[in-house]
N, C-alpha and C positions, 0 to 999 in steps of 0.2 A: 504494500500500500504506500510506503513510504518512496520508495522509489518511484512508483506512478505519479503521485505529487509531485515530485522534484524534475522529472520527465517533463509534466504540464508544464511546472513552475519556467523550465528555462525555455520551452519550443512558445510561451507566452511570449517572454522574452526576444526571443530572437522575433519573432513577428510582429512585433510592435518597433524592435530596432532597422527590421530590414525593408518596412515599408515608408522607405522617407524619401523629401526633397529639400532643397536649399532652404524653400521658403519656409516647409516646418521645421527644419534642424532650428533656424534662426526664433521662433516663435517657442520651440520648446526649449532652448538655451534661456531665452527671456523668459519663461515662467518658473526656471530653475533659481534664477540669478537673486540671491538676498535681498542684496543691494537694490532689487526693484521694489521690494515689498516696505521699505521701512516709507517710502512717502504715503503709501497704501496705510500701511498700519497709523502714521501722525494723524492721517484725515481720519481712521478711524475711529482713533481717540479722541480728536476734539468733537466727533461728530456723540459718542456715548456721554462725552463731558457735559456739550451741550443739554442730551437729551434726559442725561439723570440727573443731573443738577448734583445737588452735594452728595445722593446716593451714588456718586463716578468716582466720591472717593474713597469705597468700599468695592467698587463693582472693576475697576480697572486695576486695580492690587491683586484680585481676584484672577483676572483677563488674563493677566503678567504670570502671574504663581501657575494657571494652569499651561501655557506655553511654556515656561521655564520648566518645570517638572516633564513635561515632555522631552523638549532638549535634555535636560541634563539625563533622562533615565534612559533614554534611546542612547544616548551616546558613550556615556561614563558608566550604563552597566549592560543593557545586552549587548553592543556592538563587541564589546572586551572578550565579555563570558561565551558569545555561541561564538564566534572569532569567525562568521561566514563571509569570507570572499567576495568581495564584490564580481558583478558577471563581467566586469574588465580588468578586472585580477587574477580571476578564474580562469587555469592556465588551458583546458577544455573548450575553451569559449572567448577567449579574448582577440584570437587572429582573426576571427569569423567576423568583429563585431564593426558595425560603424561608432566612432566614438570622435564625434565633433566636439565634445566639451572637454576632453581631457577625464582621465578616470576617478579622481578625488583621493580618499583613503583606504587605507586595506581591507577593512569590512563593513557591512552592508546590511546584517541585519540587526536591528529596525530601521525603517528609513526615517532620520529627524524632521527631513524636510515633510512628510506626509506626517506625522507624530505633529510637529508642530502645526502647518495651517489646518490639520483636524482638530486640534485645539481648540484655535481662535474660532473657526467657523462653526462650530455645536456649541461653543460656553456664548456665542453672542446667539445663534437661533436659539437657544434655551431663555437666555434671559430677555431679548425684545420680545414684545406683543405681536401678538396675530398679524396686528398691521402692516408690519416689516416684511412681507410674508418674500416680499422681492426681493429685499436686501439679504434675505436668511438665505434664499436661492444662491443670488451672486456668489456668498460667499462658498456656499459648499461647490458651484463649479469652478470657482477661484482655485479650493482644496485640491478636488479631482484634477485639475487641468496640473497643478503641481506636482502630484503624486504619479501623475501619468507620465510624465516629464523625465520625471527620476528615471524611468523603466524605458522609453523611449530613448533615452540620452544611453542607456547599459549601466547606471552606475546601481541601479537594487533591481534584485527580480522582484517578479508582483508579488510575491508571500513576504517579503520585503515591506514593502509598501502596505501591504493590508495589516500586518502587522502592526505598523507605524501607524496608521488611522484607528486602528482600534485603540491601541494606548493615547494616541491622542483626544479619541472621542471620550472612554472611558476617563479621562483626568478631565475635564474640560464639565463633565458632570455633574464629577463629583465637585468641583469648584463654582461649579453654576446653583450644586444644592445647597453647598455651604452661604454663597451671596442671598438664597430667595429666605432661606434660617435666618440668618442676619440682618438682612436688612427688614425682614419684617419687624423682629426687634429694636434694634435702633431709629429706625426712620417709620414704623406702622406701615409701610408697604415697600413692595420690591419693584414697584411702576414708574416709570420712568417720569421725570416732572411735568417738560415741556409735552406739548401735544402734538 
């Protein structure tokens, strides 16, 4: 059984790597790149500051703790402990691979990059109103387009990456149930000020 998953795991792989062009290499390089996401992340900070008024300064310590926890547990203890090869480290599969972004680190599971904006995008659909119902969207194919990227570009297989979404959605939860605890308490509601 196990071999049949890791069989799936990399022929995922490779078919998502081996069907590209210039144009998507360049567009999944840009959903990869950090560096794109922090002017994303300021707007969407001051857009929750706005919107929860002084509950923003509960609800984005919150936001931070569950991305942080993410990175730091993807990175600092499974990548260590299962020590899996990235699939362009991975000496089976690394000649095959296209690999326009350069390979990153030596291993690969869990993917941070899916771990962290699974994070952000379930601890913010958890805590907006129904009303956001577009903006909850955005973010989770903001998520996916990232996590796909990772697996598109060769540097995590998708168990990789599913991984990384689950520890991210799974922390992101548990952060969103700690904020709706809390700020019921402190504030009498966890609703956002402005309308």
């Amino acid at each position: 059984m196990l071999k049949q998953l890791d069989a799936l795991d990399r022929w995922l792989l490779v078919a998502a790597n081996s069907h590209r062009t210039p144009k998507l290499d360049a567009w999944m390089v840009f959903f990869t790149e950090r560096f794109v996401w922090f002017p994303a992340y300021l707007v969407l900070l001051v857009v929750l500051a706005y919107l929860y008024g002084r509950r923003a300064r509960l609800l984005v310590p919150l936001l931070g703790l569950s991305v942080a926890l993410a990175d730091g547990i993807s990175s600092r203890f499974f990548k260590p402990y299962f020590a899996r090869l990235r699939p362009c480290h991975d000496p089976d599969l690394s000649a095959t691979l296209n690999l326009v972004n350069g390979c990153g680190g030596q291993f690969g599971f869990i993917s941070s990059h899916a771990a962290n904006s699974f994070a952000l995008a379930v601890f913010v659909a958890l805590v907006l109103p129904r009303r956001y119902r577009v903006a909850k969207w955005m973010l989770f194919i903001w998520a996916s387009l990232v996590s796909y990227s990772r697996i598109y570009l060769a540097a995590h297989f998708p168990s990789d990456v599913l991984a990384g979404a689950l520890l991210g959605s799974g922390l992101a939860w548990l952060c969103a149930w700690a904020y709706e605890r809390l700020a019921v308490r402190w504030f009498g509601s966890a609703e956002p000020s402005a309308v």
